[in-house]
Phi, psi and omega in degrees: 000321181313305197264355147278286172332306179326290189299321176307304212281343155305326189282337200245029154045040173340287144295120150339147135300336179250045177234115171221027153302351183208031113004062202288314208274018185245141200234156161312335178291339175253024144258003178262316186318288170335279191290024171255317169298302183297351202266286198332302208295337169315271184005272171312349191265307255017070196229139191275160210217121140204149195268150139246143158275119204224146205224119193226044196310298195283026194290318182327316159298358185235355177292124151282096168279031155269311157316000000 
């Protein structure tokens, strides 16, 4: 199921550029980045930034994966 949803949202161009949770070739390390790039570029601008975080390591854990 997975990898059919994958594919629809790719082919009809779905997903954001800046989504990178469902992601294959996208890692945390380029979303620490990303979001490192945008707070400097504020910064320097003096354009006010705010981030949110959400941290849903244990969303999985809420799943029925019996289903």
């Amino acid at each position: 199921m997975y990898n059919i949803a994958y594919e629809v949202l790719n082919i009809y161009s779905t997903l954001s550029e800046k989504e990178f949770g469902f992601r294959k070739v996208l890692s945390m390390d380029i979303t620490l980045y990303s979001f490192a790039v945008e707070i400097i570029y504020a910064l320097n601008n003096n354009i006010h930034n705010w981030g949110l975080i959400c941290d849903n390591a244990k969303a999985s854990d809420c799943v029925n994966h019996d289903i």
